[in-house]
N, C-alpha and C positions, 0 to 999 in steps of 0.2 A: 405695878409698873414693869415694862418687857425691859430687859436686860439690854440695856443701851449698845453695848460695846459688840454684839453678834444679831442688830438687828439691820434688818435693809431700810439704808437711806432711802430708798423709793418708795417701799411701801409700806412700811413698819411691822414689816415680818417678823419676829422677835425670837427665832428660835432656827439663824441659819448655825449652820455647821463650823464657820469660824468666820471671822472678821472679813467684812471685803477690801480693809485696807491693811494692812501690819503699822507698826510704829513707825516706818518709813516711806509709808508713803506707799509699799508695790501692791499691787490689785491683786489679790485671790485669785480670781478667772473662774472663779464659781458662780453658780448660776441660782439667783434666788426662786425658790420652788411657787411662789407667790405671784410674782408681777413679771418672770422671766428675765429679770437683768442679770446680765456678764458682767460682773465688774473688773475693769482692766478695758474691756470692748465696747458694749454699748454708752456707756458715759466719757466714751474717750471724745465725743464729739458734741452731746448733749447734756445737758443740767441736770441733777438727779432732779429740780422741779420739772422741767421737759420734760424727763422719763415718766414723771410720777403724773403728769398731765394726758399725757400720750395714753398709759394704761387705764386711765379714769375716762377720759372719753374713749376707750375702747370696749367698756363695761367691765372693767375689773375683775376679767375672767381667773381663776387660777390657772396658772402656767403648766406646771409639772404634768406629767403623761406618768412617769414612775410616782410617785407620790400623791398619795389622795391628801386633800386638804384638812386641816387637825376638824375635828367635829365639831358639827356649829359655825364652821369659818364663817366670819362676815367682814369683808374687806371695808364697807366703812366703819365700822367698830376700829378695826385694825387702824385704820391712818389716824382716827382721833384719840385712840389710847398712844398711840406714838407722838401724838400732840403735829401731828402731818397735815389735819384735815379740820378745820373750823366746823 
């Protein structure tokens, strides 16, 4: 099971760099290497399901240019181990 507490609401990336929210509520403004969300920015206006809809009919490409994708990525693996994707 991905580590709940550093993974992306949007796409169940499981292994960002820290939280995209703190205990209060403020947004990181980091950008998950996966599905490319800001968070603090692009969810300021849309639903992480929005977000996570928008990416899935966009073909679920990996985001990051600096960062290759862990080995084997496979983004619907990814949403239904984060329990994201039926």
């Amino acid at each position: 099971m991905p580590n709940e507490r550093c993974m992306c609401p949007v796409c169940g990336f499981p292994d960002l760099d820290e939280l995209p929210y703190d205990s209060q509520g403020c947004a990181s403004f980091n950008i998950c290497p996966s599905c490319g969300v800001e968070f603090g920015y692009d969810n300021s206006g849309a639903s992480f399901e929005e977000l996570r809809r928008r990416w899935i009919d966009g073909g679920m490409l990996w985001f990051s240019q600096a960062n290759k994708p862990p080995r084997n990525w496979d983004p619907v693996q990814q949403l239904k181990s984060a329990a994201l994707l039926d």
